[in-house]
C-alpha positions as CSV (number, residue, x, y, z in Angstrom):
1,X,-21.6,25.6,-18.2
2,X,-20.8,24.2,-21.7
3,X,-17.5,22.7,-22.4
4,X,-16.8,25.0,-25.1
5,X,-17.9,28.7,-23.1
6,X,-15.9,28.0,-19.9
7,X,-12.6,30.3,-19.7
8,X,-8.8,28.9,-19.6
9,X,-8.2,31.0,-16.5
10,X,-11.0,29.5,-14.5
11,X,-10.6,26.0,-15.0
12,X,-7.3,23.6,-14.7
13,X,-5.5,22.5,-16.9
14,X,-6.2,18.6,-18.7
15,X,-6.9,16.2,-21.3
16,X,-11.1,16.1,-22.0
17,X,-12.0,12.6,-20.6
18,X,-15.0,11.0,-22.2
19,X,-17.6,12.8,-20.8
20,X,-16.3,16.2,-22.1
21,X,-15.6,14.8,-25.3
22,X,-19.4,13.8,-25.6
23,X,-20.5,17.3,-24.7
24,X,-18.1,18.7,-27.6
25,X,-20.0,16.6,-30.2
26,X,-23.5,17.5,-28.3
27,X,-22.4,21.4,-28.9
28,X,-21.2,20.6,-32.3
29,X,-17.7,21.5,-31.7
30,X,-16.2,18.2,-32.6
31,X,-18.6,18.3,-35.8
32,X,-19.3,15.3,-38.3
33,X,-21.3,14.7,-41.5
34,X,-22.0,11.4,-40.5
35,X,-22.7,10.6,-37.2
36,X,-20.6,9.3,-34.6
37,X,-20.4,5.4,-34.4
38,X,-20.3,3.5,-31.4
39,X,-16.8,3.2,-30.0
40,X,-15.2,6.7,-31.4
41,X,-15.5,8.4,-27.9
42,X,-12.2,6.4,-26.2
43,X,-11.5,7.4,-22.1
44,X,-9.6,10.5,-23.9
45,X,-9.6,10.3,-27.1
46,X,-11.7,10.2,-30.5
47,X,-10.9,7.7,-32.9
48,X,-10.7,9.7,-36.5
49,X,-12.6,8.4,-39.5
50,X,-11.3,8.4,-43.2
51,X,-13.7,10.0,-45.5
52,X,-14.8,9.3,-49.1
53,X,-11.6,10.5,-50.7
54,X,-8.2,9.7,-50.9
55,X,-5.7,11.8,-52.7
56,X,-2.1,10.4,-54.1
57,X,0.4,13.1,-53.8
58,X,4.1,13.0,-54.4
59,X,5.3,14.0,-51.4
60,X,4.3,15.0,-47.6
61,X,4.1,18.7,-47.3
62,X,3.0,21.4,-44.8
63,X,-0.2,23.9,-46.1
64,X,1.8,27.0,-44.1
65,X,-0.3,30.3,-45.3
66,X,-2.8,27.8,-47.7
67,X,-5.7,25.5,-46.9
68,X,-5.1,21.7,-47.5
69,X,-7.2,21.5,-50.4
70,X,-5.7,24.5,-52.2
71,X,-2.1,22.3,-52.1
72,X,-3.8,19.7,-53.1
73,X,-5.1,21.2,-56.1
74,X,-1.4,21.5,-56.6
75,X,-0.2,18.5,-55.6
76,X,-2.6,15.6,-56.9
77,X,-1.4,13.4,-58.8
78,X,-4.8,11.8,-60.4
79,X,-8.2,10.9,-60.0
80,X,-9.1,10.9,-56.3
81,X,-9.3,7.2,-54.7
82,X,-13.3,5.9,-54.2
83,X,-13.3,5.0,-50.8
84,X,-16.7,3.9,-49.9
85,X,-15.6,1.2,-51.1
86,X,-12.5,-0.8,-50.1
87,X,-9.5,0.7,-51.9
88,X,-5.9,-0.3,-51.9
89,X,-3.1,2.3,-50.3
90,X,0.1,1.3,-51.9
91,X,2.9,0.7,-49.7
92,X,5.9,3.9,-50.0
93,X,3.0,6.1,-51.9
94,X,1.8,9.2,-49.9
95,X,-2.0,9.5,-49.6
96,X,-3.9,12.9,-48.2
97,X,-7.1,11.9,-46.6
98,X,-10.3,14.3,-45.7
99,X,-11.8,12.8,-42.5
100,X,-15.1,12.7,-41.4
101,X,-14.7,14.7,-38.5
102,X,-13.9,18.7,-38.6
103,X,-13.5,21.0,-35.6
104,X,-14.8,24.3,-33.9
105,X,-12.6,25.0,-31.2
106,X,-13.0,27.4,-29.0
107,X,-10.0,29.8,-27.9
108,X,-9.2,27.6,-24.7
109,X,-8.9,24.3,-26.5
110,X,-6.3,22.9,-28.5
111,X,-5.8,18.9,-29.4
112,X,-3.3,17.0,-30.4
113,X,-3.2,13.6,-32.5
114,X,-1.6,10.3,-33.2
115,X,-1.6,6.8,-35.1
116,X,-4.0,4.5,-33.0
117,X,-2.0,1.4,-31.8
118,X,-2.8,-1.2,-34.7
119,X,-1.6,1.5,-37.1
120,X,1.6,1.6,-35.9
121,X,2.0,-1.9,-35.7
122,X,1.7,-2.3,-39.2
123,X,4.0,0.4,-39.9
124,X,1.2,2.4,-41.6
125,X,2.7,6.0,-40.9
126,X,0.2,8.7,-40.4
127,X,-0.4,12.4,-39.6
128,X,-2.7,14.8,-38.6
129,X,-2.7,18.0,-40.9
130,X,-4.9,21.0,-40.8
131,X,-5.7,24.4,-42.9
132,X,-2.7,26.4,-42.5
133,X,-0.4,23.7,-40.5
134,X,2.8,24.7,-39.6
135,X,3.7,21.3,-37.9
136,X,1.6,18.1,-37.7
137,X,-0.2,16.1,-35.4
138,X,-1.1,19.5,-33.8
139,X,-4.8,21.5,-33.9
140,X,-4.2,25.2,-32.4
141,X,-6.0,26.9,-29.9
142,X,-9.9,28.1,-31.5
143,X,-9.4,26.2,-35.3
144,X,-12.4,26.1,-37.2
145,X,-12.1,23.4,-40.1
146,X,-11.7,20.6,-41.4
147,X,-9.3,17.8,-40.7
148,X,-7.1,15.5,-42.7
149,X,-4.6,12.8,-42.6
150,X,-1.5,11.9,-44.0
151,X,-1.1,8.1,-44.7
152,X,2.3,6.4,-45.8
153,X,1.8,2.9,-45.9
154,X,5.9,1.6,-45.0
155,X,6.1,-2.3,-45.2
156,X,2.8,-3.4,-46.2
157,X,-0.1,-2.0,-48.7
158,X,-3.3,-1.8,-47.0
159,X,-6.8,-1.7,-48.0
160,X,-9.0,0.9,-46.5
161,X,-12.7,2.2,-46.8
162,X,-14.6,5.1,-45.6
163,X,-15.0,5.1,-41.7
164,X,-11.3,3.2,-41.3
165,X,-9.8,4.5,-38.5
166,X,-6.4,5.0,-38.3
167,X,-5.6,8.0,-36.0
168,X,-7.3,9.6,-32.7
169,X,-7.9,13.1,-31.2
170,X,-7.0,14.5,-27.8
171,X,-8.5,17.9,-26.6
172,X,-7.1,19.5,-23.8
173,X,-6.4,23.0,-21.5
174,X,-3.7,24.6,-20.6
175,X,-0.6,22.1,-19.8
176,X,-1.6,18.7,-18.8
177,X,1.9,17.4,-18.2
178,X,2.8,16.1,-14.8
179,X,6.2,17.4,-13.4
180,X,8.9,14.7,-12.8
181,X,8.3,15.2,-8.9
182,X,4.5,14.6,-9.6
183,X,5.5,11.5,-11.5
184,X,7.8,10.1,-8.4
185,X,4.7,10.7,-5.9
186,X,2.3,9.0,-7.7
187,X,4.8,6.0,-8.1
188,X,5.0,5.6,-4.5
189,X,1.5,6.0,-3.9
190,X,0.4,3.8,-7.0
191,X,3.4,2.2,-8.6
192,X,3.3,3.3,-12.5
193,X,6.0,0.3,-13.2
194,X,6.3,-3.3,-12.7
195,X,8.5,-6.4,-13.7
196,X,6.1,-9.7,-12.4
197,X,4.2,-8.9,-9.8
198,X,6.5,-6.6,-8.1
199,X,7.0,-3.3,-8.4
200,X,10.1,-1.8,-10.0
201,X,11.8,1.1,-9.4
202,X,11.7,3.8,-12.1
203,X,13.4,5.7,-14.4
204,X,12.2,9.0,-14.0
205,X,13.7,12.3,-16.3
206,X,11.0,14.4,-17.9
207,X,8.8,11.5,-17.7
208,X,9.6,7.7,-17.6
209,X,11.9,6.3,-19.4
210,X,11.1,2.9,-21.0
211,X,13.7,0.0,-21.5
212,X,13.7,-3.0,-23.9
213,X,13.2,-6.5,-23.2
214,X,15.1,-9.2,-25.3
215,X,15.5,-11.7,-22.9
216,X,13.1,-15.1,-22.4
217,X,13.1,-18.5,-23.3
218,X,15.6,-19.7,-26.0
219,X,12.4,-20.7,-28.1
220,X,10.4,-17.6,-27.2
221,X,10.9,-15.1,-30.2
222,X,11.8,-11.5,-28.3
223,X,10.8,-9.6,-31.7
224,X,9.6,-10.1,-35.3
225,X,11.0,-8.1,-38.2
226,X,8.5,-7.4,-41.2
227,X,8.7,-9.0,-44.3
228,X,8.5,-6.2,-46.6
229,X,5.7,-7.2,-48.8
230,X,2.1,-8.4,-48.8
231,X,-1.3,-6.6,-48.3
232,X,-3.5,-6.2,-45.6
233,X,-7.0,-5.6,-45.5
234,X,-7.3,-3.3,-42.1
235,X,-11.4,-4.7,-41.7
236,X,-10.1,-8.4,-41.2
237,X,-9.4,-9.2,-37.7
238,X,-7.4,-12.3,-36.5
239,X,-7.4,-13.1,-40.2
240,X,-3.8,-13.5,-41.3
241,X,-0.9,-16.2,-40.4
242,X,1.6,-13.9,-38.8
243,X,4.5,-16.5,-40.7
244,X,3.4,-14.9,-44.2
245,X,4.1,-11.4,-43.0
246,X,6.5,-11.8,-40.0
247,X,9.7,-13.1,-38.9
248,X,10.6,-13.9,-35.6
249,X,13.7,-12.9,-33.6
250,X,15.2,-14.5,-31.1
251,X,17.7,-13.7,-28.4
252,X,21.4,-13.9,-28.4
253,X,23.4,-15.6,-25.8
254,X,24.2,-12.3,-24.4
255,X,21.0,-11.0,-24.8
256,X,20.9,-8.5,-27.9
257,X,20.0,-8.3,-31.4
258,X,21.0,-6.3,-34.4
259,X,18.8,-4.2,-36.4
260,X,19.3,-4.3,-39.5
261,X,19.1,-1.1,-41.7
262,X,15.7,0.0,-42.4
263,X,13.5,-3.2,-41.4
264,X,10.5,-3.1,-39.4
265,X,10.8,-4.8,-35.6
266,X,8.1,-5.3,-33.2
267,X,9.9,-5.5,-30.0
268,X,8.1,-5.3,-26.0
269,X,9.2,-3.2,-23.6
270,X,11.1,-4.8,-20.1
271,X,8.0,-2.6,-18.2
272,X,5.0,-3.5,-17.4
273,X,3.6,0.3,-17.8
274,X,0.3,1.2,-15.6
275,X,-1.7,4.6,-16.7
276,X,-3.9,5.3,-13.6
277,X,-7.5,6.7,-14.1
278,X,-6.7,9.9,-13.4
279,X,-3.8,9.9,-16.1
280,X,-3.3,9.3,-19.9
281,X,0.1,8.6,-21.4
282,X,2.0,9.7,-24.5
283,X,5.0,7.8,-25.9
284,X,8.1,10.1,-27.2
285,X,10.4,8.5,-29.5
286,X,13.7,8.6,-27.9
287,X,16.2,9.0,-30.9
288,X,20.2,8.8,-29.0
289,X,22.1,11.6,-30.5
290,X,24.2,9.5,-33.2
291,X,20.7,8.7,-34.3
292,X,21.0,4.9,-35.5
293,X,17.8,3.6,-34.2
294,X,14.5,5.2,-33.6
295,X,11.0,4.1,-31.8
296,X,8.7,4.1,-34.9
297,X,5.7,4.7,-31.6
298,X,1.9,4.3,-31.5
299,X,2.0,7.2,-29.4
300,X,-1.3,7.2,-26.7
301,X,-2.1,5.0,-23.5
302,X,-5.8,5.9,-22.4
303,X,-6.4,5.7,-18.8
304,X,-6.7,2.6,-16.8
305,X,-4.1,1.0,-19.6
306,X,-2.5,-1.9,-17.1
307,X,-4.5,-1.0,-14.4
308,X,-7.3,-3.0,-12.5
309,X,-7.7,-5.8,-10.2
310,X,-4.7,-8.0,-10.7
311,X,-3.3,-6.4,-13.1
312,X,0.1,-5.9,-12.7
313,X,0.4,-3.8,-15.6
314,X,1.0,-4.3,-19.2
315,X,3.5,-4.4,-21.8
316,X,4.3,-1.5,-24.5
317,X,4.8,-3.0,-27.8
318,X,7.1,-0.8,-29.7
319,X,8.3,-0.6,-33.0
320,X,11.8,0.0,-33.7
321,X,13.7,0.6,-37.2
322,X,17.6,1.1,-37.5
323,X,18.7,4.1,-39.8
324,X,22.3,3.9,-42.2
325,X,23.7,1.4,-40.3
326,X,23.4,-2.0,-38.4
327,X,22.5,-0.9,-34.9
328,X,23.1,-3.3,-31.8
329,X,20.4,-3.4,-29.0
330,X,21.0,-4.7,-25.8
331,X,18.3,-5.6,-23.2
332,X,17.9,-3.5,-20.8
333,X,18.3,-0.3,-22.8
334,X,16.7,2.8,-23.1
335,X,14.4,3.2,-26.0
336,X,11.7,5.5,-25.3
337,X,10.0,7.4,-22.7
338,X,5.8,8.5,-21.6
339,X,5.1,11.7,-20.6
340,X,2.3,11.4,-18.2
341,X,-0.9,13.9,-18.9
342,X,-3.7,15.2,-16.0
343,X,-7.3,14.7,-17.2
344,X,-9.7,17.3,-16.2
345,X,-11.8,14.8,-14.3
346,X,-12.2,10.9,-14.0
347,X,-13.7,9.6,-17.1
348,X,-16.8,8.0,-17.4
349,X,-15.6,4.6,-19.3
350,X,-11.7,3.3,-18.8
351,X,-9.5,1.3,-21.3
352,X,-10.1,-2.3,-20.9
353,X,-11.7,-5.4,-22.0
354,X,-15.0,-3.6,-20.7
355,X,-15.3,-1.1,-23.8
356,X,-13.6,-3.6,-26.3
357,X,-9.6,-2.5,-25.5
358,X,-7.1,-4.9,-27.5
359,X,-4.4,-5.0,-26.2
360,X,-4.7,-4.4,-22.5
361,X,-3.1,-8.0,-21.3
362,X,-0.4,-7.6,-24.5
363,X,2.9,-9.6,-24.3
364,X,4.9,-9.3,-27.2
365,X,1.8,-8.9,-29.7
366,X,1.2,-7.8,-33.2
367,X,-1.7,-5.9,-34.4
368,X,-5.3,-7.5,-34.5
369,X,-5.2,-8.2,-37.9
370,X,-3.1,-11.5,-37.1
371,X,-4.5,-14.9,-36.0
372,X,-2.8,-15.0,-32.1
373,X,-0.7,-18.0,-31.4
């Protein structure tokens, strides 16, 4: 039975691995103008293309009871960008993007979205928005329509072309979370954490809570802060010398650093986080109740993320920016968590080196626009 014809009561709940999501673009359901390029479909996700358009606006907003491009008849603030060819998005401006891709959901499925991992590393700050949004980076059950972006370049301007992608897509059923007993199981059976080659015992309240890692050798940087200025051009890979754009930070004696108001950090986590085949992974900001620091977070870990023969699981890179004042971090402390998510079946492909994955043996490492040391 189609993907898109079978009932919410009869089937469990889950993310769409990479089969499903191929069936959804077979039955036109996830529709495009252009075809689908080779490496969209991700274990559990679609990576989102920018379309031909870009559109300066002076400030984010919400459509509430309008479509997107009746606020933005509104709201523009001159001629549309040309992006089929490469254009420059200037850093603090705020940019409203139609993407290639639009959607015809039926009334079982609803997705969700996020920045892929290199656009969070470069502090690019993006959001999912569709007709009649009442909150972002969310796609309600049975929408029909098209789909835009958001895109608030922070630290550095970027140059961008049609078919950049700089979000991705997750369709689901019902409620994929795993429950906090779920989560210990599965730890014990396959351990979710590790520090080395051991595993660690985790910290485990509505999902699992990730610490921070500044500590290392004395001439190992533990973090780089942006410098706020430069331009990046998102189609060069390993292209740039990470000094022009990036300072590095190293550890106290103690084993802390302070965050200075509004910069950028790259940071790792103390974890070595595994997503088992089964799962997928979303990162929630955690933001402490006197609200000086907050995880600035990528957001998605596909499944098989750490996971495989020897591998002992890997990293989270996060990026962390201090708000009003200067905030101290110690290692060691709690700075986000992951909410684990069911998929409806084993997907057919896994993240990894096998289908091009970047950042599956991470360290401390910035995005994959930067020459690797």
């Amino acid at each position: 039975m189609p993907i898109s014809q079978q009932n919410e009561v009869q089937s469990p709940s889950g993310l769409l691995p990479y089969q499903h999501l191929a069936e959804l673009v077979d039955q036109n359901v996830i529709r495009a103008d252009v075809p689908l390029e080779a490496g969209q479909l991700q274990p559990a996700s679609l990576d989102l293309r920018l379309g031909a358009l870009a559109y300066r606006v002076p400030a984010s907003f919400l459509p509430g009871d309008a479509t997107v491009e009746e606020r933005l008849r509104d709201l523009q603030m001159h001629d549309a960008l040309d992006l089929t060819r490469p254009s420059l998005l200037e850093r603090g401006c705020v940019y409203i993007i139609p993407l290639e891709e639009g959607l015809r959901l039926p009334s079982d499925l609803a997705a969700k979205a996020n920045p892929k991992s290199t656009t969070g590393r470069l502090d690019v700050f993006t959001r999912l928005i569709t007709d009649r949004a009442t909150e972002f980076d969310r796609v309600p059950h049975g929408y029909h329509g098209k789909l835009y972006v958001e895109v608030v370049p922070r630290t550095f301007s970027v140059v961008v072309q049609r078919g950049t992608r700089l979000n991705q897509l997750r369709v689901y059923r019902g409620r994929p979370g795993l429950e906090d007993t779920d989560l210990r199981g599965l730890h014990h059976r396959a351990p979710l954490v590790y520090r080395g080659e051991e595993p660690s015992e985790p910290i485990i309240d509505e999902g699992l809570w990730i610490t921070i890692n500044l500590q290392g050798p004395d001439d190992e940087p533990v973090g780089y802060r942006a410098r706020p200025h430069g331009l990046i051009d998102l189609s060069r890979l390993r292209h740039y010398d990470p000094a022009d754009f990036w300072e590095p930070v190293y550890r106290s004696r103690r084993g802390s650093i302070i965050l200075n108001p509004d910069d950028f950090y790259i940071l790792a986590s103390r974890e070595q986080i595994r997503v088992p085949p089964e799962l997928a992974a979303e990162m929630v900001a955690y933001e402490p109740p006197i609200g000086e620091f907050r995880v600035h977070y990528a957001g998605f870990f596909d499944p098989g993320f750490g996971f495989g023969e020897g591998i002992y699981g890997t990293r989270g890179v996060l990026e962390v920016r201090s708000h009003e004042v200067p905030f101290l971090l110690e290692h060691g402390q709690i700075v986000a968590r992951l909410v684990y998510e069911r998929l409806l079946e084993l997907p057919e492909q896994l993240y990894g080196t096998g289908i091009g994955s970047s950042y599956q043996h991470q360290g401390l490492t910035l995005s994959k626009q930067f020459r690797q040391g």
